[in-house]
Chimera marker file (.cmm) of the C-alpha trace (Angstrom):
<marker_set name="trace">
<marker id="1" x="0.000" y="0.000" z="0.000" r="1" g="1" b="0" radius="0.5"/>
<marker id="2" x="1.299" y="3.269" z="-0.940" r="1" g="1" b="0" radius="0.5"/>
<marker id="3" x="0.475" y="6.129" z="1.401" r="1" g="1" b="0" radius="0.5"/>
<marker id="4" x="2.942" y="8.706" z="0.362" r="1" g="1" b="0" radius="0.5"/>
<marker id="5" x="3.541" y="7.672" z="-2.998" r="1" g="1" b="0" radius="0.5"/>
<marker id="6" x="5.992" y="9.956" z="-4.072" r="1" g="1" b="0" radius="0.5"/>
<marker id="7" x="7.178" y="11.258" z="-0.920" r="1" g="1" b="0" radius="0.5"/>
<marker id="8" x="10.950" y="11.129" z="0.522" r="1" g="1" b="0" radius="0.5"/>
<marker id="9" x="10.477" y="9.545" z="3.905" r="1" g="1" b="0" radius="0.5"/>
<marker id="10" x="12.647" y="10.009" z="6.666" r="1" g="1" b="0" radius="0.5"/>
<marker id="11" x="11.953" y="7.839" z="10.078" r="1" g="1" b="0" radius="0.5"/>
<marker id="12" x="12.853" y="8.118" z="13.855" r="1" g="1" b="0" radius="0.5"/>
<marker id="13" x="13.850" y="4.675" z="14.938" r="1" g="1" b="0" radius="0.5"/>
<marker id="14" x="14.595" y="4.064" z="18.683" r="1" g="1" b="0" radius="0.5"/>
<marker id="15" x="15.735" y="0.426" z="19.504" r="1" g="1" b="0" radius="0.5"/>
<marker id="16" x="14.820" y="-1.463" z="16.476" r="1" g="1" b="0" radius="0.5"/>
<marker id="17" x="11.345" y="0.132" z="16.040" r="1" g="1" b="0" radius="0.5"/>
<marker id="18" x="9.692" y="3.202" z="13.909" r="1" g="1" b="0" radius="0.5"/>
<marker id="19" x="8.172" y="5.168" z="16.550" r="1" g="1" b="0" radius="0.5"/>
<marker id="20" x="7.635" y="8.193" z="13.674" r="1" g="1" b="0" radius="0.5"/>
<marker id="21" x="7.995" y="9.295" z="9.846" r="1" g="1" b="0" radius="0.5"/>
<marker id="22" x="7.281" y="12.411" z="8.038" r="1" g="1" b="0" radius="0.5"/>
<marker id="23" x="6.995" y="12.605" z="4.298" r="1" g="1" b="0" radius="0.5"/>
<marker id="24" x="8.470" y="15.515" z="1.883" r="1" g="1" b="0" radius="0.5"/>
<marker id="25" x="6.930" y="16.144" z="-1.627" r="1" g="1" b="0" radius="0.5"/>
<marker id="26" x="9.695" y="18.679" z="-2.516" r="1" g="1" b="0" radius="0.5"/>
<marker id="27" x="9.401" y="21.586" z="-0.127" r="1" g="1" b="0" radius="0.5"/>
<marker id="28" x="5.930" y="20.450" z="1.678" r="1" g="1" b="0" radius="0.5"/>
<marker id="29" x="4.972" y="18.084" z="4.347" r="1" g="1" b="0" radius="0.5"/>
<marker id="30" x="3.243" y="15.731" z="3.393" r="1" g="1" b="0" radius="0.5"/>
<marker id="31" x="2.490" y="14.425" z="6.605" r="1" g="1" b="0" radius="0.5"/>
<marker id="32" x="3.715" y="13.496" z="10.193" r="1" g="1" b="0" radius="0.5"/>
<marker id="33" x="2.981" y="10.557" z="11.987" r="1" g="1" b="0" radius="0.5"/>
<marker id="34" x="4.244" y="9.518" z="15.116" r="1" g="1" b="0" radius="0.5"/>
<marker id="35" x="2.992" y="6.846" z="17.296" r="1" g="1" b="0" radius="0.5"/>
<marker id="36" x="0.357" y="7.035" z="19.358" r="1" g="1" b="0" radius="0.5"/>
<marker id="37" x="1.878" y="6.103" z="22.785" r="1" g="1" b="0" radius="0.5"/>
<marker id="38" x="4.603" y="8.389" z="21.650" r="1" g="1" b="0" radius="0.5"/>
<marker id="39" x="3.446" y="11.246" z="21.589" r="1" g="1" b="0" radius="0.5"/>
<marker id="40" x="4.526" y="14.458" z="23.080" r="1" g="1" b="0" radius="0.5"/>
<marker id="41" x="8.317" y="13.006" z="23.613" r="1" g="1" b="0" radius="0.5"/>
<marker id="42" x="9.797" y="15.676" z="20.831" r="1" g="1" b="0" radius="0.5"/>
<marker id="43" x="9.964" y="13.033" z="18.156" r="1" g="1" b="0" radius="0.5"/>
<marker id="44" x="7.831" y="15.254" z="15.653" r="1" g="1" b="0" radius="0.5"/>
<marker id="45" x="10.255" y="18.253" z="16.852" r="1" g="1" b="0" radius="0.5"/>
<marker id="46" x="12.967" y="15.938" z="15.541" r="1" g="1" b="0" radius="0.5"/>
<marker id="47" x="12.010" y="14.843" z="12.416" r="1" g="1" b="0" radius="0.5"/>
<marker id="48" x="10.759" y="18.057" z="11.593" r="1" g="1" b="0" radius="0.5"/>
<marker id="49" x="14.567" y="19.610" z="12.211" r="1" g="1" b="0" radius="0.5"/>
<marker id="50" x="15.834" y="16.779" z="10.576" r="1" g="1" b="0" radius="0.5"/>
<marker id="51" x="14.371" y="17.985" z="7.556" r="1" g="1" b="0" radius="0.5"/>
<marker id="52" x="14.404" y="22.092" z="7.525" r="1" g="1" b="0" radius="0.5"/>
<marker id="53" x="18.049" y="21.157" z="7.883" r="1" g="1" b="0" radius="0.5"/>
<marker id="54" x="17.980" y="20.468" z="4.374" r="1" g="1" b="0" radius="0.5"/>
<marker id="55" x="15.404" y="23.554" z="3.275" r="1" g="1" b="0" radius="0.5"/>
<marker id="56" x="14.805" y="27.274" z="2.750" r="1" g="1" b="0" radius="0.5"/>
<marker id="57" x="10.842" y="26.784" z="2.938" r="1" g="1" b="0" radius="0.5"/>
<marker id="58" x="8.823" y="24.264" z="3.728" r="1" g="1" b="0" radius="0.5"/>
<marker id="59" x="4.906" y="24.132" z="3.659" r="1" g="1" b="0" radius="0.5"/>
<marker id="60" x="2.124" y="22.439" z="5.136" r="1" g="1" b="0" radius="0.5"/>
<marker id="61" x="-1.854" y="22.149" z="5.649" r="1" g="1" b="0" radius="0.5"/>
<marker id="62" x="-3.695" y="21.635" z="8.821" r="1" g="1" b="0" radius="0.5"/>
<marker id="63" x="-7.357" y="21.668" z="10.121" r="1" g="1" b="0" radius="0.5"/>
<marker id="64" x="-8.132" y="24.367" z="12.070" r="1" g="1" b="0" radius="0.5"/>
<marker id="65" x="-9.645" y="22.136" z="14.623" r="1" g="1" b="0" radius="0.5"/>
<marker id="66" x="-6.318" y="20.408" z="14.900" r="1" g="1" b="0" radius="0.5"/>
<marker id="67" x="-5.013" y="22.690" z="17.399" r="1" g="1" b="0" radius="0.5"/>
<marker id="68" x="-2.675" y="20.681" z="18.982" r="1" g="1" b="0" radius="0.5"/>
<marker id="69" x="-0.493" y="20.401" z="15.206" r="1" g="1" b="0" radius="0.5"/>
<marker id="70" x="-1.328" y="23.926" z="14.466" r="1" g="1" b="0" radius="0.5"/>
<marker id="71" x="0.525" y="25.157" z="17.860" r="1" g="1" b="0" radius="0.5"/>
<marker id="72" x="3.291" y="23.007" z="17.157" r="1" g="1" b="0" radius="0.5"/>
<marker id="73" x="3.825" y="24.434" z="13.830" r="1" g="1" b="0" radius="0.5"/>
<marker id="74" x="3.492" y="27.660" z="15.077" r="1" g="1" b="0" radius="0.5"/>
<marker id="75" x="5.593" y="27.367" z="17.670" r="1" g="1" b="0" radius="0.5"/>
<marker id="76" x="8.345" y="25.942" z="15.036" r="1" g="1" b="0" radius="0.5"/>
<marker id="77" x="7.923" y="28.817" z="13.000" r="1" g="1" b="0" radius="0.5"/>
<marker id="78" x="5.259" y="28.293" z="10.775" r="1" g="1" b="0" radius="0.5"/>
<marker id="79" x="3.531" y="30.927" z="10.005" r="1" g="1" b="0" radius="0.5"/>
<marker id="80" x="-0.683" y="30.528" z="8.404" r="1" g="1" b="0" radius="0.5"/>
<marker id="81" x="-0.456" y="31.860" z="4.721" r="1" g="1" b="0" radius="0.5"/>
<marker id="82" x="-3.793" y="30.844" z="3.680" r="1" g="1" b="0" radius="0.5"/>
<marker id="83" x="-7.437" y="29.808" z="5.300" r="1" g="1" b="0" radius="0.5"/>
<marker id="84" x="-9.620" y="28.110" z="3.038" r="1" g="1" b="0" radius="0.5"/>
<marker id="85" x="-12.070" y="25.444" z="3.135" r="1" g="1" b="0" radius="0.5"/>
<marker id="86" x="-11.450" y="21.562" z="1.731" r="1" g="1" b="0" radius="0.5"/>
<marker id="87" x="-13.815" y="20.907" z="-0.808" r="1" g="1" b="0" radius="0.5"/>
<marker id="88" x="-13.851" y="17.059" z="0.105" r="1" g="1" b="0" radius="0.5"/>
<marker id="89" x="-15.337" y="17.627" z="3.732" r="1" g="1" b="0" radius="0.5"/>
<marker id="90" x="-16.024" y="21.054" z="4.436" r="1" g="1" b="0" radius="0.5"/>
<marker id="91" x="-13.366" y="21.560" z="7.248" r="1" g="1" b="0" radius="0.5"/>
<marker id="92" x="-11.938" y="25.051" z="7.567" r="1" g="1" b="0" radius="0.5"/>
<marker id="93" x="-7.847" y="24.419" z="6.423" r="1" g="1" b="0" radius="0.5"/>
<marker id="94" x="-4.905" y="26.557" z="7.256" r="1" g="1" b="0" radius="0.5"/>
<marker id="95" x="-1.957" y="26.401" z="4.768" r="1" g="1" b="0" radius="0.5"/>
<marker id="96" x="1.390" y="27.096" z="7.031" r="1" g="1" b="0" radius="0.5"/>
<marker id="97" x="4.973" y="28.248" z="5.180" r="1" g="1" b="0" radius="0.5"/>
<marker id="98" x="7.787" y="28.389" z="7.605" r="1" g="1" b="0" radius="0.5"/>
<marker id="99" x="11.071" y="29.895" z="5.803" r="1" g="1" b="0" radius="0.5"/>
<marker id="100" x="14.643" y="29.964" z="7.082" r="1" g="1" b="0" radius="0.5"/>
<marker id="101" x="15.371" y="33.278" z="8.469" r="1" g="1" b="0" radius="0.5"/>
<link id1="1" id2="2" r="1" g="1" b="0" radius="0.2"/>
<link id1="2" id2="3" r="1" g="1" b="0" radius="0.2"/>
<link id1="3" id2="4" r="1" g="1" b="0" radius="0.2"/>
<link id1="4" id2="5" r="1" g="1" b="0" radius="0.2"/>
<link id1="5" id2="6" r="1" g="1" b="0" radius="0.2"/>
<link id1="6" id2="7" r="1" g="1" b="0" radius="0.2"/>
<link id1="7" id2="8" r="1" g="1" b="0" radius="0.2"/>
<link id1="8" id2="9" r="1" g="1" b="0" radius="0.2"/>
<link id1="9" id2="10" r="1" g="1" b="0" radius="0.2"/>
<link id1="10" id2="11" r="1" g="1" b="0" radius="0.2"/>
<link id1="11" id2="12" r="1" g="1" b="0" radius="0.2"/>
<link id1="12" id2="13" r="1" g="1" b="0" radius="0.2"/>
<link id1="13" id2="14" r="1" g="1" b="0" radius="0.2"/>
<link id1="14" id2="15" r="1" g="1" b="0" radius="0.2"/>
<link id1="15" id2="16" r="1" g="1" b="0" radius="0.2"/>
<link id1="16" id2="17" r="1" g="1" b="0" radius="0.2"/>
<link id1="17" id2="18" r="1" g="1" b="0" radius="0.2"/>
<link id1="18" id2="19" r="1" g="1" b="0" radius="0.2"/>
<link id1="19" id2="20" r="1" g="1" b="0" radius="0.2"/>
<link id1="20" id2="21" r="1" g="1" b="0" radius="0.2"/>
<link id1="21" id2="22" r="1" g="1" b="0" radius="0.2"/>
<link id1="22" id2="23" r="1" g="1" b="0" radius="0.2"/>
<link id1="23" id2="24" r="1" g="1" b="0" radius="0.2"/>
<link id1="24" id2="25" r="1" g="1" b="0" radius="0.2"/>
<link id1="25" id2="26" r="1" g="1" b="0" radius="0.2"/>
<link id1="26" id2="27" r="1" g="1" b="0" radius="0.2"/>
<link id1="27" id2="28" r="1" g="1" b="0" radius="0.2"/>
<link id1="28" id2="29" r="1" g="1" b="0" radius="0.2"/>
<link id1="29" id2="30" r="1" g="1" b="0" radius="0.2"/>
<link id1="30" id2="31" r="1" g="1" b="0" radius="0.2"/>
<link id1="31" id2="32" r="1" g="1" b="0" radius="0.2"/>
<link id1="32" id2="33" r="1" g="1" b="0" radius="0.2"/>
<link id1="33" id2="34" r="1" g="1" b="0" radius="0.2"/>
<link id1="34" id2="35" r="1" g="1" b="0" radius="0.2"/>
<link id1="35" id2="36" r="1" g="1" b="0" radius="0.2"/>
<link id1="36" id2="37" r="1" g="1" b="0" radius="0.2"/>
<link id1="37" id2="38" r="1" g="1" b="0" radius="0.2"/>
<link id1="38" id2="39" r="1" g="1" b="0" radius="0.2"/>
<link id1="39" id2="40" r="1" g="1" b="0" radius="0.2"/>
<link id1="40" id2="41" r="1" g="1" b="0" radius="0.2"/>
<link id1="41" id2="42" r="1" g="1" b="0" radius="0.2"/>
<link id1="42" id2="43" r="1" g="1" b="0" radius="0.2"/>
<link id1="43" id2="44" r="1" g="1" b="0" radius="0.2"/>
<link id1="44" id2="45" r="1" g="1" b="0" radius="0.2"/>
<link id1="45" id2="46" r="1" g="1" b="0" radius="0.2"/>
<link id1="46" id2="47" r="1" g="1" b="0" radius="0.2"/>
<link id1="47" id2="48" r="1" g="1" b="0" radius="0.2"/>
<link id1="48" id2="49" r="1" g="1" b="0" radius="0.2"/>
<link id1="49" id2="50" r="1" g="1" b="0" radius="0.2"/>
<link id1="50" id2="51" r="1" g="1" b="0" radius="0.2"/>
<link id1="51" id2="52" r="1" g="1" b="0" radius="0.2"/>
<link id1="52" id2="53" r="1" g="1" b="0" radius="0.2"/>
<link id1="53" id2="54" r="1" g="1" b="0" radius="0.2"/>
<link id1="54" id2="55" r="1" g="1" b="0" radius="0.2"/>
<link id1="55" id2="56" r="1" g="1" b="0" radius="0.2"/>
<link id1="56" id2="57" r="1" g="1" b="0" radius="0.2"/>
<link id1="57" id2="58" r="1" g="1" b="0" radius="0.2"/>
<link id1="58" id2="59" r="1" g="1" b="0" radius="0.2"/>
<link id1="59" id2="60" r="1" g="1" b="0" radius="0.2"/>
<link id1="60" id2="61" r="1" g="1" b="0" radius="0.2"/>
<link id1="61" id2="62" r="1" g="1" b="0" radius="0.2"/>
<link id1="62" id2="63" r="1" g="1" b="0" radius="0.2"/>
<link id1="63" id2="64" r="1" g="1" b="0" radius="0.2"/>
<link id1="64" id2="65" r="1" g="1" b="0" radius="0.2"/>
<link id1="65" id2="66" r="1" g="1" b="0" radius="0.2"/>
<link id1="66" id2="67" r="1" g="1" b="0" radius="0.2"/>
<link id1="67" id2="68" r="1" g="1" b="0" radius="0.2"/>
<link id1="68" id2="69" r="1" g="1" b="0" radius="0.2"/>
<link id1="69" id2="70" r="1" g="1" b="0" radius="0.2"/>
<link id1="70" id2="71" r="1" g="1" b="0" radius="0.2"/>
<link id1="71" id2="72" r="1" g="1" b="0" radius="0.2"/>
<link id1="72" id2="73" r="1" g="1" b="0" radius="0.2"/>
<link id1="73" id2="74" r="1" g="1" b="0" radius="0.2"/>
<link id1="74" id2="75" r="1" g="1" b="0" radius="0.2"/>
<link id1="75" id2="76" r="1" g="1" b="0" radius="0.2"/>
<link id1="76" id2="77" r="1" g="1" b="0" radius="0.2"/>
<link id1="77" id2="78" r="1" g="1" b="0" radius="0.2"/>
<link id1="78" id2="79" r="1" g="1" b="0" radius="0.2"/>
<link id1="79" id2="80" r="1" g="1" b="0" radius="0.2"/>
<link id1="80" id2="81" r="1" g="1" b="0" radius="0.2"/>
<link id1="81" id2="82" r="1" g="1" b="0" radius="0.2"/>
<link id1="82" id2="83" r="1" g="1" b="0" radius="0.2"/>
<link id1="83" id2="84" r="1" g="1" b="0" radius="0.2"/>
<link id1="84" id2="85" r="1" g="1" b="0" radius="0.2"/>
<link id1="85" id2="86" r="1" g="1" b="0" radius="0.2"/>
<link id1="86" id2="87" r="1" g="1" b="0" radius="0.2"/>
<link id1="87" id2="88" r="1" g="1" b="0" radius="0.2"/>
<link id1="88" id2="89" r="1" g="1" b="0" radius="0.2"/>
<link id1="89" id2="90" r="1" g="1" b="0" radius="0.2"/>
<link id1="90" id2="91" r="1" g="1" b="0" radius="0.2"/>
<link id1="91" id2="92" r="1" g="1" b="0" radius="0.2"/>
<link id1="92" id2="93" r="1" g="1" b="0" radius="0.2"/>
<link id1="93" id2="94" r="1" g="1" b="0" radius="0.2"/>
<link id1="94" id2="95" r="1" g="1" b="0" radius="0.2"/>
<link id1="95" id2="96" r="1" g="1" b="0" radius="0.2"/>
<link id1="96" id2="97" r="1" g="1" b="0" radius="0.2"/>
<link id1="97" id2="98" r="1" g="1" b="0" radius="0.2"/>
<link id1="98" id2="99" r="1" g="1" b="0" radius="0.2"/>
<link id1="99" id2="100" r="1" g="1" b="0" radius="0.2"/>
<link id1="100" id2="101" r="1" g="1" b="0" radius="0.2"/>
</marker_set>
């Protein structure tokens, strides 16, 4: 099964076991994912370093409701470009740039 298709994938392993991912499509996030149970432990701080390392922008989108995701990209330096709705569900949608100062 192919989530991220045509993503580049980088993973935090910690004793033998993917505890997170995030996936790039050029300069935007795709996604983060980090396991439930851990959560919260600076693992999405990590791989989200890991990979403005490598970048002069990256961008993102994020429900509104989401607030715990949009704090943490705010509080990385994200800043919300664009409110819109998504046409597939109706949820309100921020788009988020961050850019290396």
């Amino acid at each position: 099964m192919e989530i991220l298709p045509n993503a580049s994938v980088s993973v935090f392993e910690e004793n033998g076991s993917i505890e997170g991912f995030i996936g790039l499509m050029n300069n935007y996030i795709a996604g983060i994912f980090i396991s439930k149970d851990k959560q919260s432990r600076g693992i999405g701080r990590q791989l989200l370093h890991h990979v403005k390392e490598n970048h002069n922008e990256l961008s993102l989108k994020v429900y509104e409701k989401n607030q715990r995701a949009v704090n943490f990209y705010l509080r990385e330096g994200f800043l919300v470009t664009e409110k819109q709705e998504d046409r597939e569900n109706g949820e309100v949608e921020y788009e988020m740039v961050w850019n290396r100062a």
